[in-house]
TIBA-692125 format. One line per field, with one value per residue: residue number from 1; residue in three letters; x negated, y, z negated of N, C-alpha, C in turn. Coordinates in steps of 0.2 Angstrom, whole numbers. Example, Ala and Ser with C-alpha at 12.3 -4.5 7.8 and 13.67 -1.06 7.14 Angstrom:
BEGIN
doza	[1  2] .
zaba	[ALA  SER] .
n.east	[-66  -64] .
n.north	[-28  -11] .
n.up	[-39  -35] .
ca.east	[-62  -68] .
ca.north	[-22  -5] .
ca.up	[-39  -36] .
c.east	[-66  -64] .
c.north	[-16  0] .
c.up	[-39  -39] .
END
This chain:
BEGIN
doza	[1  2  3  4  5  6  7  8  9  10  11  12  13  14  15  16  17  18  19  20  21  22  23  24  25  26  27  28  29  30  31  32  33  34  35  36  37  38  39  40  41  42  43  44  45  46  47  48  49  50  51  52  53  54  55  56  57  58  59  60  61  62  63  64  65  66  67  68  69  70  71  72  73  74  75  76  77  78  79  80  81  82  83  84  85  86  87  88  89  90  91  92  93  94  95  96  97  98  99  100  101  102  103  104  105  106  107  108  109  110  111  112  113  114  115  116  117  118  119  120  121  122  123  124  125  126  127  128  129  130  131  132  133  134  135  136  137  138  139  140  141  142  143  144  145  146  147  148  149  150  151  152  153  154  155  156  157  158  159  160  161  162  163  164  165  166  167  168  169  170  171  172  173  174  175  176  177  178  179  180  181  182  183  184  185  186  187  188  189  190  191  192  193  194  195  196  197  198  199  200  201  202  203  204  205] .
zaba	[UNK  UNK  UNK  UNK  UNK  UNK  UNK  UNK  UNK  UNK  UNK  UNK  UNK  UNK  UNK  UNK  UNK  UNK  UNK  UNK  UNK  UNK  UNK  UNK  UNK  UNK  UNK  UNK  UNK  UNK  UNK  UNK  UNK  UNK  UNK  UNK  UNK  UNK  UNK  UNK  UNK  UNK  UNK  UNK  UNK  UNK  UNK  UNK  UNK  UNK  UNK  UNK  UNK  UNK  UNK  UNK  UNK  UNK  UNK  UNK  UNK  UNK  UNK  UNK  UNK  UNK  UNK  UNK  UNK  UNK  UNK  UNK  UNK  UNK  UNK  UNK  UNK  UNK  UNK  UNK  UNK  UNK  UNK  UNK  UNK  UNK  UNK  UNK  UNK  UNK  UNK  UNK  UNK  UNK  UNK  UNK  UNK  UNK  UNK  UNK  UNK  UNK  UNK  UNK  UNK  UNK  UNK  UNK  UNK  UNK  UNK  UNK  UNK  UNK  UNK  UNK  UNK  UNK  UNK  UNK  UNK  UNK  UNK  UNK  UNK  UNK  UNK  UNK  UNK  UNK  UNK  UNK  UNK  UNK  UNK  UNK  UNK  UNK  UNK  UNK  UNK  UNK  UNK  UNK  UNK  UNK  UNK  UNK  UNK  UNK  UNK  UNK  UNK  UNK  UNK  UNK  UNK  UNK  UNK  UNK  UNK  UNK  UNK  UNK  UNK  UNK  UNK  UNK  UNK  UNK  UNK  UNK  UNK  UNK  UNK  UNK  UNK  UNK  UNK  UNK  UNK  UNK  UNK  UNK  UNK  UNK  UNK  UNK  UNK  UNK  UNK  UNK  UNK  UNK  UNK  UNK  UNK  UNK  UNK  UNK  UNK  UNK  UNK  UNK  UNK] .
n.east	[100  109  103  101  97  81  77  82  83  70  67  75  68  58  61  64  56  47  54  51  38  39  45  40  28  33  34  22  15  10  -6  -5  -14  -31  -44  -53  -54  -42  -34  -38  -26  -16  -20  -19  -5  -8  -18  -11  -1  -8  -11  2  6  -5  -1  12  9  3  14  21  12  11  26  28  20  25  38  35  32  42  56  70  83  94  110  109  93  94  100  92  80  87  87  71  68  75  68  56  60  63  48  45  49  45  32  30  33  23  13  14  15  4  -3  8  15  28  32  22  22  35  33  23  32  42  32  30  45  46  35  38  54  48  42  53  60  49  49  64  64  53  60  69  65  59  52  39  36  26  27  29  21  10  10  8  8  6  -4  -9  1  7  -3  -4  8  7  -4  1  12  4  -2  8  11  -2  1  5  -3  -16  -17  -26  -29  -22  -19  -30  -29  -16  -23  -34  -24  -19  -31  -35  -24  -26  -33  -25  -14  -21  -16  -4  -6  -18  -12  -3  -13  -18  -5  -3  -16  -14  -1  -2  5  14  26  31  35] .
n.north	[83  87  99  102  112  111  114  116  101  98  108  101  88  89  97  83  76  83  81  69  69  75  65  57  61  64  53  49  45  52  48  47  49  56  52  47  35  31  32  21  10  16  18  8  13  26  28  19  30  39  33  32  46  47  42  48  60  57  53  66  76  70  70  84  87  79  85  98  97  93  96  98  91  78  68  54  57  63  52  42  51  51  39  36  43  39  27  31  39  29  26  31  23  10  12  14  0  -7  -1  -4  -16  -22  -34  -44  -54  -49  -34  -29  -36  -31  -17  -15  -20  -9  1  -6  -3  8  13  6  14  26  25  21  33  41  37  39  53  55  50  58  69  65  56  60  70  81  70  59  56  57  49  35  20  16  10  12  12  -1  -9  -4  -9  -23  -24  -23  -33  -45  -37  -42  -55  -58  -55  -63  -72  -66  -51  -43  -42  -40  -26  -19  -20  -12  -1  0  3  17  23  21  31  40  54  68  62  67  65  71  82  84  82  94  103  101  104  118  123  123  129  142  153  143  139  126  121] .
n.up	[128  112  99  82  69  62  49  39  37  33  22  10  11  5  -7  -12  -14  -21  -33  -34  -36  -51  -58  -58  -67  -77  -83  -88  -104  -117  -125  -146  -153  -153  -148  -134  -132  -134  -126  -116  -117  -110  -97  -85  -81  -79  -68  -60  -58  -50  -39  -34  -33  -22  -11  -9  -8  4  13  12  18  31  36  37  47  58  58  61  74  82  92  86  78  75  72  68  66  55  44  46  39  28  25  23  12  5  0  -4  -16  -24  -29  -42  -49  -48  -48  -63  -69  -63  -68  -82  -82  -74  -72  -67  -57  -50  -53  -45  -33  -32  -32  -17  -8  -10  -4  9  13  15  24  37  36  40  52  60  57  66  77  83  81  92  102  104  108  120  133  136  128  112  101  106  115  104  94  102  104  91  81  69  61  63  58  44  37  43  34  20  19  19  5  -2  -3  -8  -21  -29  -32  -32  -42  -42  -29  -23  -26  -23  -8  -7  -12  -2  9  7  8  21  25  20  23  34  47  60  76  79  77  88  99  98  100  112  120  117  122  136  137  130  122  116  124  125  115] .
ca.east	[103  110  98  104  89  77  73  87  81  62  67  78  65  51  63  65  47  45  57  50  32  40  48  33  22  37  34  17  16  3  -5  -2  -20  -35  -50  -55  -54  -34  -32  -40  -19  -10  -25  -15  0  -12  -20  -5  4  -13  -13  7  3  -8  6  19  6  3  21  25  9  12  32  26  18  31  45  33  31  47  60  74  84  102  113  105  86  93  102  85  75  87  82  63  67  78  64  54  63  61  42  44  52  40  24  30  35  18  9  16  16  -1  -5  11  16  36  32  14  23  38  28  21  38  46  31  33  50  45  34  45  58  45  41  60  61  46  53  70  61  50  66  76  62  58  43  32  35  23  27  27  11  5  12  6  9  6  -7  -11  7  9  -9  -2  14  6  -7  8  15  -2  -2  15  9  -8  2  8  -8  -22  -13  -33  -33  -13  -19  -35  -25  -13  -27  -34  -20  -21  -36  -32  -22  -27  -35  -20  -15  -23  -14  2  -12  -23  -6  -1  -18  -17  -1  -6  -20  -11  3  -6  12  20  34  34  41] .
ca.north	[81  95  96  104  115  108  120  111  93  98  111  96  84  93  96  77  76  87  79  62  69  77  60  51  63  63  44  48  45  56  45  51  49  61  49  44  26  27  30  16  7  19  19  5  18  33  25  17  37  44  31  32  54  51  39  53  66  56  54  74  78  67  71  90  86  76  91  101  97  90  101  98  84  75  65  52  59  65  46  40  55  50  32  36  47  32  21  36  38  19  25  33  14  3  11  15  -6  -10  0  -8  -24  -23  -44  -48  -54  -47  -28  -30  -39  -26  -11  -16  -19  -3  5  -8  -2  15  13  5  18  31  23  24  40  43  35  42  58  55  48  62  76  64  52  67  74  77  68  55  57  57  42  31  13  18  4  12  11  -7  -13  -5  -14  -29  -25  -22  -38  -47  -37  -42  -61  -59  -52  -70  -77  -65  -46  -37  -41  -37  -19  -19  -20  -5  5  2  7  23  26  24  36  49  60  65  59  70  61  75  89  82  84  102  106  100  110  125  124  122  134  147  156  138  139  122  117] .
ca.up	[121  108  92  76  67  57  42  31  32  30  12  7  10  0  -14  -15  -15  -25  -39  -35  -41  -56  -60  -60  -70  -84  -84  -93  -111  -120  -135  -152  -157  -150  -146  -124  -131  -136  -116  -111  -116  -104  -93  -83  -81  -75  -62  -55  -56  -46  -31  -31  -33  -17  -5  -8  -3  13  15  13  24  38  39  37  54  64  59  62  85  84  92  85  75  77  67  67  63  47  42  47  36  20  22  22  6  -2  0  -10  -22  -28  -32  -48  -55  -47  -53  -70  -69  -61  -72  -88  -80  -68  -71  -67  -49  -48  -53  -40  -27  -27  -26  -12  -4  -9  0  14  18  16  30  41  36  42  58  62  57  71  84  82  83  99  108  106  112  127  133  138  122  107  95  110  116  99  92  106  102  82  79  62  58  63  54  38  40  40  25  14  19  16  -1  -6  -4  -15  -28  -33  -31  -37  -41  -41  -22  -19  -27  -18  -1  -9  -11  6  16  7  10  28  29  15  29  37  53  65  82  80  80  95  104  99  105  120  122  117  126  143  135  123  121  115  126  126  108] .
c.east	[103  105  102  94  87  75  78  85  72  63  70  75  60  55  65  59  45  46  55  43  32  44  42  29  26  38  29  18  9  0  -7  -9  -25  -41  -51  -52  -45  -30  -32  -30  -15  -14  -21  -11  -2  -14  -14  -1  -2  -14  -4  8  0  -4  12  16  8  9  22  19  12  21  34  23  22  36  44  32  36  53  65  78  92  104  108  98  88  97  95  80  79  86  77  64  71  74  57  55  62  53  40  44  46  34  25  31  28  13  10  15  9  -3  1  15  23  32  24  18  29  37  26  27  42  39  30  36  49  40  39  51  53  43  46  61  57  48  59  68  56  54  69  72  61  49  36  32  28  22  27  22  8  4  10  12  9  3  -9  -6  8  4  -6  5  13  -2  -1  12  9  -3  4  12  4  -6  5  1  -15  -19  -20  -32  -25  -16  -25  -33  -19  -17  -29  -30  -20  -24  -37  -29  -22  -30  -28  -17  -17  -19  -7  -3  -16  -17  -4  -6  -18  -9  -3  -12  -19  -6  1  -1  16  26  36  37  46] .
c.north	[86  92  99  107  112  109  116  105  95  102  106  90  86  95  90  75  78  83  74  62  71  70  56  52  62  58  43  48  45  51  51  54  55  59  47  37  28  31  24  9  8  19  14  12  22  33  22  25  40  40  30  41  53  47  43  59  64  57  61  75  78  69  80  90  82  81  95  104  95  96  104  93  85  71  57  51  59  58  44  44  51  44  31  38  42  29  24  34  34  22  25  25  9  7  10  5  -8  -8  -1  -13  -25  -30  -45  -48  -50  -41  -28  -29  -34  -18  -11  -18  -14  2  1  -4  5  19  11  11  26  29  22  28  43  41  38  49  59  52  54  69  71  61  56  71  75  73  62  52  56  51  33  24  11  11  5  11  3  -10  -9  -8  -21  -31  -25  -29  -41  -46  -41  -51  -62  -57  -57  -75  -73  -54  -43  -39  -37  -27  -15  -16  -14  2  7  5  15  27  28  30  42  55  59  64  65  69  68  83  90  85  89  103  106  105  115  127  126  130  138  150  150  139  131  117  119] .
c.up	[116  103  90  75  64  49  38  30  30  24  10  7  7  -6  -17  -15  -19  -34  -39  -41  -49  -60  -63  -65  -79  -87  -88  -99  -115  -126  -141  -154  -150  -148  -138  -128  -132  -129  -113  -110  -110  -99  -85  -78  -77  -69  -56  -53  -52  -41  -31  -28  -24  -9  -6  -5  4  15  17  20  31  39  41  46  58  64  61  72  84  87  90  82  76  73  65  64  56  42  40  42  28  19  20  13  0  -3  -6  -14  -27  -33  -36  -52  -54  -50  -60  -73  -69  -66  -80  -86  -74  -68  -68  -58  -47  -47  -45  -34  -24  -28  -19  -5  -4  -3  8  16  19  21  35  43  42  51  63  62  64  79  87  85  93  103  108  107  118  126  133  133  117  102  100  109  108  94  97  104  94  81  73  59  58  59  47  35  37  35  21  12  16  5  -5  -7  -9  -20  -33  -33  -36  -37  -40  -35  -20  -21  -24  -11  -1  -8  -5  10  14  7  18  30  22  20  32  45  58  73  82  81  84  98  106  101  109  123  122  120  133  143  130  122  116  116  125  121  106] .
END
């Protein structure tokens, strides 16, 4: 199957990356007074922009490492890359929503759905990717059966339900999945090893 290069969709996803963090941080709003206590109002806000700060790391990490063993990408892959990055995108709106609104189930319940589909999208985007190097590929190989992707899948779903019911556990189960996968996925880098190990020249990516 023909690939296309990849150095253009990976600098143009890193500058949507990039602008999504700058989106977010220019959503902060300084208080006018100079005392720790006239924090504690936007403290909300803060907190919501440093666990959304650390689900767009994971995002660049981990897509740093799938473009990174992947040989090559096709029409398709890069459809599939601007989904992932639409689903981004959305994150500046829903924290800056959640974190003015954290009691409130809508803005809770669709955080947790933008970053829903933002898995998903990303789990597409990996598939698309390991079909079109081949089964014995790395990015293959290293995706297995993706149980850490499916188990966060359906925490996000779980969170998206407790957000109408009790939002500290829907935010609870947000934090959790990020803490899963804040170290970042190792399973793309086991695999390159085991390449390079066999092939210490990397003829084989």
């Amino acid at each position: 199957m023909a690939s296309l290069g990849k150095g253009r969709i990976e600098a143009f996803s890193d500058g949507v990356i990039a602008i999504i963090i700058t989106i977010m941080v220019l959503e902060l709003k300084v208080p006018h007074e100079t005392h720790f206590a006239d924090l504690l109002p936007v403290l909300p806000v803060l907190l919501s922009y440093v666990l959304s700060f650390v689900y767009v790391g994971i995002y660049w990490n981990n897509h740093h490492h799938l473009f990174h063993a992947t040989r090559g990408v096709n029409g398709a892959i890069m459809w599939a890359n601007l989904h992932l990055l639409f689903w981004l995108s959305l994150i500046p709106f829903v924290t800056h929503w959640m974190g003015e609104n954290f009691r409130a189930s809508a803005p809770v319940a669709s955080y947790g759905f933008v970053l829903l589909m933002a898995a998903i999208a990303y789990q597409f985007l990996a598939s698309l990717l390991a079909r079109h190097d081949g089964t014995n590929s790395v990015i293959a190989k290293a995706l297995g059966k993706d149980r850490k992707g499916n188990l966060s899948v359906l925490l996000y779903c779980a969170g998206i339900a407790l957000s109408f019911v009790n939002f500290g556990a829907a935010l609870s189960v947000y934090v959790g999945v990020a803490v899963l996968w804040f170290i970042p996925d190792r399973r793309v880098e086991r695999a390159l090893a085991e390449v390079q190990a066999v092939q210490p020249n990397g003829n084989g990516l």
